[in-house]
DRENDO-1510 file (C-alpha; in Angstrom, 1 decimal, always signed):
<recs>
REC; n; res; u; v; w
REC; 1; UNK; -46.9; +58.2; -11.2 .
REC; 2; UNK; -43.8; +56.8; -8.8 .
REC; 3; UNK; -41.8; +54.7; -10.5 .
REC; 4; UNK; -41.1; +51.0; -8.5 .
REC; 5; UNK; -37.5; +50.5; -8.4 .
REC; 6; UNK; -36.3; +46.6; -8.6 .
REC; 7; UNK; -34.7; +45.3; -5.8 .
REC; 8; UNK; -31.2; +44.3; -6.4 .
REC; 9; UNK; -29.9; +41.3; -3.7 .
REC; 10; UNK; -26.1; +41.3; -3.7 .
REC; 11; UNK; -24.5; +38.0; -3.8 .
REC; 12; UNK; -22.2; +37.5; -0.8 .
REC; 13; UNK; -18.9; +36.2; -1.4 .
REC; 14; UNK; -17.1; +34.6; +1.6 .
REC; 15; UNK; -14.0; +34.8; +1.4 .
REC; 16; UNK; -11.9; +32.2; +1.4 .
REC; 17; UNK; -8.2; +31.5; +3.0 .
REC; 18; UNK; -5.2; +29.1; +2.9 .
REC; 19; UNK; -5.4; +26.9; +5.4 .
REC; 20; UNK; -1.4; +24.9; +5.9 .
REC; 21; UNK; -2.1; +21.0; +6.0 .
REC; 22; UNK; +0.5; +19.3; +8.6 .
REC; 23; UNK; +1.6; +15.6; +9.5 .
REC; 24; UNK; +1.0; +13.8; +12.9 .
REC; 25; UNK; +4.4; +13.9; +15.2 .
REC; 26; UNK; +5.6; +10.6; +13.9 .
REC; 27; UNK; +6.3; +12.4; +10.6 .
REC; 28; UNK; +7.4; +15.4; +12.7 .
REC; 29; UNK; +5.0; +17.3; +12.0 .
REC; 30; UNK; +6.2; +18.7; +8.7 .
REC; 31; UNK; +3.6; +20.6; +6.1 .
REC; 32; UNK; +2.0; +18.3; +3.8 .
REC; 33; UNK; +0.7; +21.4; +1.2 .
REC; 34; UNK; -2.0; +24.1; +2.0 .
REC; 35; UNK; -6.3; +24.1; +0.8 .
REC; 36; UNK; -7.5; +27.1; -0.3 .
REC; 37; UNK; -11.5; +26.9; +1.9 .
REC; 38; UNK; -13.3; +29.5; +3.1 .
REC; 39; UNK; -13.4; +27.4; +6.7 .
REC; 40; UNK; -10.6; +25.1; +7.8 .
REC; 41; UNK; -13.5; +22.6; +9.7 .
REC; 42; UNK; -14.7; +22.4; +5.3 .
REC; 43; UNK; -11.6; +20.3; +4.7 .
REC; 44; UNK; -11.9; +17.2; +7.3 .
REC; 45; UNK; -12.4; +13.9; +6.1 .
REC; 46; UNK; -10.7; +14.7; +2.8 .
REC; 47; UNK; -8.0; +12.8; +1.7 .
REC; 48; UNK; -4.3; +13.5; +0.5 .
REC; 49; UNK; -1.6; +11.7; -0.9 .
REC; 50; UNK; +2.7; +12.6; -0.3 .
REC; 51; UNK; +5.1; +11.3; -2.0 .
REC; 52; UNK; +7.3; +9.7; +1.1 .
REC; 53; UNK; +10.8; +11.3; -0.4 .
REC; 54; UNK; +9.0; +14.9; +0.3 .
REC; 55; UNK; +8.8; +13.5; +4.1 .
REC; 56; UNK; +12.2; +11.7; +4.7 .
REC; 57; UNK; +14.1; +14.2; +2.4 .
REC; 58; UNK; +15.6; +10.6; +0.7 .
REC; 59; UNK; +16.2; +10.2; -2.9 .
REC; 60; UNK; +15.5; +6.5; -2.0 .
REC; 61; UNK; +11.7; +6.9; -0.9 .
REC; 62; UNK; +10.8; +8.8; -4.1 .
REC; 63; UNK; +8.9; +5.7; -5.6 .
REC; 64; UNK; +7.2; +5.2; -2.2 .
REC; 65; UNK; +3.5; +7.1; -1.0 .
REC; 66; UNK; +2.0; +7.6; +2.1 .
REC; 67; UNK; -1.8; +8.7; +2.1 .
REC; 68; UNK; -3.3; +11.1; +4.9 .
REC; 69; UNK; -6.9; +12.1; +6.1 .
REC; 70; UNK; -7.3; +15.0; +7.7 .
REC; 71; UNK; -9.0; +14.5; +11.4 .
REC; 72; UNK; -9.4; +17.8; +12.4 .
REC; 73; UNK; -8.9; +21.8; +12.3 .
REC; 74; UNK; -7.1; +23.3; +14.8 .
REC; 75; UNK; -6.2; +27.0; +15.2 .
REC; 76; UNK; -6.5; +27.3; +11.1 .
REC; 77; UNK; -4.1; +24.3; +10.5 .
REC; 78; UNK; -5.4; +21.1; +9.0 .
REC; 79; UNK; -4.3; +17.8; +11.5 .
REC; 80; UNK; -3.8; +14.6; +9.4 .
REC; 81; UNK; -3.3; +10.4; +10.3 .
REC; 82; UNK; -1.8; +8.2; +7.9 .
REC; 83; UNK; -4.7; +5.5; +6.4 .
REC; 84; UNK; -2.1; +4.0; +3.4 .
REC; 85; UNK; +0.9; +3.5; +1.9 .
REC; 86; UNK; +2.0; +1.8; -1.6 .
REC; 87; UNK; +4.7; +2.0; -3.9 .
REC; 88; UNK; +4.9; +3.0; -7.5 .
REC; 89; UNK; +3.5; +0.5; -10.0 .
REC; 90; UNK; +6.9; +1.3; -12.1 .
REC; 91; UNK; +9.1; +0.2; -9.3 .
REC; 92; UNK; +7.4; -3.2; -8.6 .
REC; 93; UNK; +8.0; -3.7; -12.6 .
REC; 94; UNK; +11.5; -3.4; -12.0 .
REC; 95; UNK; +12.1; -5.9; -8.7 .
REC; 96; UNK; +10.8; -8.7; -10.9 .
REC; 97; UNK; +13.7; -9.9; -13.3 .
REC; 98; UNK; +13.8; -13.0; -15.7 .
REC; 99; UNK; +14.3; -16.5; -14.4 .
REC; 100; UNK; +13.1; -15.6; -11.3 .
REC; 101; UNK; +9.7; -16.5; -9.4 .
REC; 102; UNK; +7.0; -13.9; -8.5 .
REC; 103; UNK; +4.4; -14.8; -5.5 .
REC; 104; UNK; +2.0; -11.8; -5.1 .
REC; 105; UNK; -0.3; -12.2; -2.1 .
REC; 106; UNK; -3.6; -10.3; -0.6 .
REC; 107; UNK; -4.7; -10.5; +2.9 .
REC; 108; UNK; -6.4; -9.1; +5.5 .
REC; 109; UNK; -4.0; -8.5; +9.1 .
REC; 110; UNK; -5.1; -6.8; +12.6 .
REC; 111; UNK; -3.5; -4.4; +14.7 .
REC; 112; UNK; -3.2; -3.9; +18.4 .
REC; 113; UNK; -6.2; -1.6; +18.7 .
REC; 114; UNK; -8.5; -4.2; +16.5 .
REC; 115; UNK; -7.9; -1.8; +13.5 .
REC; 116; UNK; -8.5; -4.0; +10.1 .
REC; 117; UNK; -5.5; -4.0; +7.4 .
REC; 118; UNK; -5.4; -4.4; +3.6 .
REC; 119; UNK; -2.1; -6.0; +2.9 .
REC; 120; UNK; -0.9; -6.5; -0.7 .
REC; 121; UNK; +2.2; -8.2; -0.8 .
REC; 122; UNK; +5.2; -9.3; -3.4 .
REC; 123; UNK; +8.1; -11.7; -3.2 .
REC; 124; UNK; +10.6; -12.4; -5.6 .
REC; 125; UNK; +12.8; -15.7; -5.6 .
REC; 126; UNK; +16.0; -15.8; -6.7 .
REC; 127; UNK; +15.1; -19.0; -8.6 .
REC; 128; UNK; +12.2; -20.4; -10.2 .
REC; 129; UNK; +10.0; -22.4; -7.4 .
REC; 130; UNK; +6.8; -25.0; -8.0 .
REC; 131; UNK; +3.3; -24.4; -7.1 .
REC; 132; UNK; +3.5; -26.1; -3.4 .
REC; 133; UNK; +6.4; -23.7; -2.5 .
REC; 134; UNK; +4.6; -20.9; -3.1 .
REC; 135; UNK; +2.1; -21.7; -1.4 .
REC; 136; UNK; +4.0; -22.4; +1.6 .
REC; 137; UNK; +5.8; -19.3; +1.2 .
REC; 138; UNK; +2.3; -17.4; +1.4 .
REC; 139; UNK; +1.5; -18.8; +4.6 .
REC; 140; UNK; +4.5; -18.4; +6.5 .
REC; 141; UNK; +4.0; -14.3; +4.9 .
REC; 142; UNK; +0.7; -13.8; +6.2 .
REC; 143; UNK; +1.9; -15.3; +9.8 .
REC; 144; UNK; +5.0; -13.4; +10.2 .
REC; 145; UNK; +3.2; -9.9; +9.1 .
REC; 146; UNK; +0.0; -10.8; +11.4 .
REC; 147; UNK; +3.0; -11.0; +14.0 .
REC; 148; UNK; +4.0; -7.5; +13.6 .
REC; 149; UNK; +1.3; -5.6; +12.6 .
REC; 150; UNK; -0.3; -7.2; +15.8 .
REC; 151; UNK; +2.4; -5.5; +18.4 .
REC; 152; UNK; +1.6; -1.9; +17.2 .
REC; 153; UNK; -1.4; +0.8; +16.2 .
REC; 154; UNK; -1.8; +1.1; +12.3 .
REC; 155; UNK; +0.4; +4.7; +12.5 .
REC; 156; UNK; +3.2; +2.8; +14.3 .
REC; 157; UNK; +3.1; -0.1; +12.1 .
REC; 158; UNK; +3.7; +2.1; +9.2 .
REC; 159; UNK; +6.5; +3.8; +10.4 .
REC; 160; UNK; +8.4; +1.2; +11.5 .
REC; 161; UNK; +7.5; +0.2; +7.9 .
REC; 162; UNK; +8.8; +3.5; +6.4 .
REC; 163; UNK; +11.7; +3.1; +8.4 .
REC; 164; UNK; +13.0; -0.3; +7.2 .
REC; 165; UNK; +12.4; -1.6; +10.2 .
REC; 166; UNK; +10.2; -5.1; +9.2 .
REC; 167; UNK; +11.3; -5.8; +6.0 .
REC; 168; UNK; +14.9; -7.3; +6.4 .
REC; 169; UNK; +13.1; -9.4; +9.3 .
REC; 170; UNK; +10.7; -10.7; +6.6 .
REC; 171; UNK; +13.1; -11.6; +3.9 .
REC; 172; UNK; +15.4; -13.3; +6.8 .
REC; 173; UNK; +13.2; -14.9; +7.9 .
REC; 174; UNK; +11.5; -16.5; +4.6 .
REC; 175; UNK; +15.1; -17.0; +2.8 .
REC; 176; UNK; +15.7; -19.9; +5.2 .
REC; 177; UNK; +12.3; -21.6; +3.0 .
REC; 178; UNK; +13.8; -20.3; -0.3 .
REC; 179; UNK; +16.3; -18.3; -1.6 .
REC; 180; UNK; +14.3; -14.6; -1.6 .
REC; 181; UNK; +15.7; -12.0; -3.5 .
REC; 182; UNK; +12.9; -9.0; -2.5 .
REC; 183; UNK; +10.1; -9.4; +0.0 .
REC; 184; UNK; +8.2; -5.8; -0.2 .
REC; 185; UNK; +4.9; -4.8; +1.2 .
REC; 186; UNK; +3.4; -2.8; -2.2 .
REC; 187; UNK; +0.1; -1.4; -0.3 .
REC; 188; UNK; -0.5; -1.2; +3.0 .
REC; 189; UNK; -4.3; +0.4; +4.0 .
REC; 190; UNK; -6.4; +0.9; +7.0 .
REC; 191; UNK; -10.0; +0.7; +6.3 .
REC; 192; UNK; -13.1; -0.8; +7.8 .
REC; 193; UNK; -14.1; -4.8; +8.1 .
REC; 194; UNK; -17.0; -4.4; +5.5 .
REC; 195; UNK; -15.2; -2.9; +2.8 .
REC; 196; UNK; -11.8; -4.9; +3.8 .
REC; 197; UNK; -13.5; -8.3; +3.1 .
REC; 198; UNK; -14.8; -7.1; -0.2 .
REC; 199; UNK; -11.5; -5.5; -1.6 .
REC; 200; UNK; -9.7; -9.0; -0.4 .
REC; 201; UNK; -11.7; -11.3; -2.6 .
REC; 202; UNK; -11.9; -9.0; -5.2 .
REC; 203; UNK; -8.2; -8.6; -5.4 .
REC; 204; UNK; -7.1; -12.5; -4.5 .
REC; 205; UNK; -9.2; -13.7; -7.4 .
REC; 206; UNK; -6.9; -10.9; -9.7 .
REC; 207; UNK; -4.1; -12.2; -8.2 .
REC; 208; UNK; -4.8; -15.9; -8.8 .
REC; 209; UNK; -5.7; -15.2; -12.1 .
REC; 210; UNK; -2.4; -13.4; -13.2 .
REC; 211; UNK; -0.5; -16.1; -11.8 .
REC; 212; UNK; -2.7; -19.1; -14.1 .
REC; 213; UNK; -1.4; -16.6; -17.2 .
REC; 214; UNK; +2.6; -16.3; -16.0 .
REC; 215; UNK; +2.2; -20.1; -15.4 .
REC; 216; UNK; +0.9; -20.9; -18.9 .
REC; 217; UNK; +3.3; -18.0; -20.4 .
REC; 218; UNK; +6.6; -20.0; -19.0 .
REC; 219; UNK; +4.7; -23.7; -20.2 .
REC; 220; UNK; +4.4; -23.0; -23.5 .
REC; 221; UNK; +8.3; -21.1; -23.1 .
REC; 222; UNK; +9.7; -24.5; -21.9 .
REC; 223; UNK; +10.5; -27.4; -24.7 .
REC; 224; UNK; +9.0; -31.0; -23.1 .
REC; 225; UNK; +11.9; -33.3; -22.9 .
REC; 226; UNK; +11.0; -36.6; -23.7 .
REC; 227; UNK; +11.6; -39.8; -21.9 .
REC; 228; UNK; +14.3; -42.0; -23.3 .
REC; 229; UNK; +12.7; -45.9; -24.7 .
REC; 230; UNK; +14.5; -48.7; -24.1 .
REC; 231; UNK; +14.8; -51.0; -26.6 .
REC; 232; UNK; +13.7; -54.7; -25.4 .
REC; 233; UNK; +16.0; -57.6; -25.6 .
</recs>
């Protein structure tokens, strides 16, 4: 009697490789890291994020981060655009110092090409301001930042931002409202209308309500001085 013999299937392993990960020409074109894939087109659409020191070779952009997609594979190396930027939750903790006034702000700007852009904003007064100047102070922000993200692409924009380029403007230009001692951008991020609109409201109602607590923190801080009665002749 013949004996059936099982068949066996083999598992095929494809093997994979290390593809290098590269940024655009504005960050002359310098290797972001490497992915290990078994195809280079497996890795687009994925998203990384560099700390900006590792690009500028600056001890001074170590609390800074620029995130990249990666657009496309060409001749096994991984192309990349910048979508973000935002600095290190640590460092905003330190730009904020007693006796001084924090205005954070969140708001939507456009570029040139009609690109949509989250903008998360902090200034710091060298004094302590009132409510109205704040808010006067937010405006005049969101109007001069509309200005300049407005004359560029989103890539452009945030390299003239990396490059300290629109900042001194901005605090210039506000200090002559109020004395400003820092005026930073904290997160700067492309992304589309829809989702845009939905992370604005979602982080301006975070925003206002911080401010409502550091507003009833310094209150109750204060002493009331009272009003001097005059005696009646």
């Amino acid at each position: 009697m013949a004996i059936k013999l099982k068949k066996v299937s083999k598992i095929k392993v494809k093997k994979k490789i290390w593809v290098p990960v590269r940024a655009p020409k504005e960050f002359g074109s310098k290797p972001l890291g490497e992915s290990y894939l078994v195809s280079a087109e497996k890795a687009v659409g994925r998203e990384m994020e560099v700390n900006l020191r590792d690009l500028t070779g600056e001890m001074r952009d170590q609390n800074a981060y620029v995130k990249f997609k990666i657009t496309r594979a060409n001749n096994n190396t991984l192309e990349t655009q910048p979508i973000g930027f935002h600095l290190a939750a640590s460092f905003m903790k330190r730009l904020v110092r007693k006796n001084t006034s924090r205005v954070d702000h969140v708001f939507n700007a456009t570029t040139k090409d009609g690109k949509s852009v989250l903008i998360k904003s902090l200034m710091v007064g060298r004094y302590k301001s009132q409510h109205s100047m704040k808010t006067v102070l937010r405006h005049s922000l969101v109007k001069l930042v509309q200005e300049e993200v407005g004359k560029y692409d989103f890539s452009t924009f945030l390299q003239h931002l990396i490059g300290k380029k629109i900042l001194p403007g901005l605090k210039r230009k506000l200090h002559k409202q109020f004395p400003m001692r820092e005026v930073v951008l904290r997160v700067v991020k492309l992304q589309d209308e829809v989702v845009a609109e939905k992370e604005l409201k979602q982080e301006s109602t975070v925003v206002a309500k911080e401010e409502l607590k550091q507003e009833a923190i310094v209150s109750k801080k204060e002493p009331t001085v009272e009003e001097p009665k005059v005696k009646e002749a």
